[in-house]
C-alpha positions, 0 to 999 in steps of 0.5 A: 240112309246115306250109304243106301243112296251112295250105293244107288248112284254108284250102282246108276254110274256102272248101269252108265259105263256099260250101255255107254261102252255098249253104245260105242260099240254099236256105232262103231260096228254101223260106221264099218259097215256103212264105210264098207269095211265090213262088207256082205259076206259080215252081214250074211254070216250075221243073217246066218247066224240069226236064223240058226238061233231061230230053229234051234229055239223054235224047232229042237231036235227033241220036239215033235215036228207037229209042235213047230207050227208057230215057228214054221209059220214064220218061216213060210211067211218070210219064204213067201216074201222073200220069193215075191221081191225074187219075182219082181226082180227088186234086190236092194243096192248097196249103197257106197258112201258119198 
């Protein structure tokens, strides 16, 4: 009984490293970009990223075009938005730090 919960908080112990490890990462990655070491270009590439992982989950090659509707769905809605925030002139400005 006691090796069991021996190997229980050894294996809670490594669960806490990663997500801390993780954790550190992530604020790192936010102060750089709120601190504008990482500027827009990161975050386009990043954007361009996710959405090339859109179509190639949602949209394969080896699928008929007719079974994408879901994920063209998706992307005519995010296209419809997008264009209306075009029309009214609203970009969001980029914030520099104080």
């Amino acid at each position: 009984m006691e090796g069991r919960n021996f190997d229980t908080r050894k294996h809670l112990l490594q669960y806490d490293d990663v997500m801390n490890k993780q954790r550190e990462e992530i604020y790192a990655l936010r102060k750089e970009i709120l601190t504008g070491k990482l500027g827009r270009d990161y975050i386009i590439a990043l954007a361009e990223d996710v959405a090339e992982d859109y179509v190639d989950r949602h949209c394969p090659p080896a699928k008929d075009p007719s079974e994408w509707d879901g994920a063209l769905r998706v992307a005519r809605s995010w296209t419809r938005s997008e264009s209306s925030r075009q029309r009214k002139g609203s970009r969001r400005t980029r914030r520099t730090p104080s």
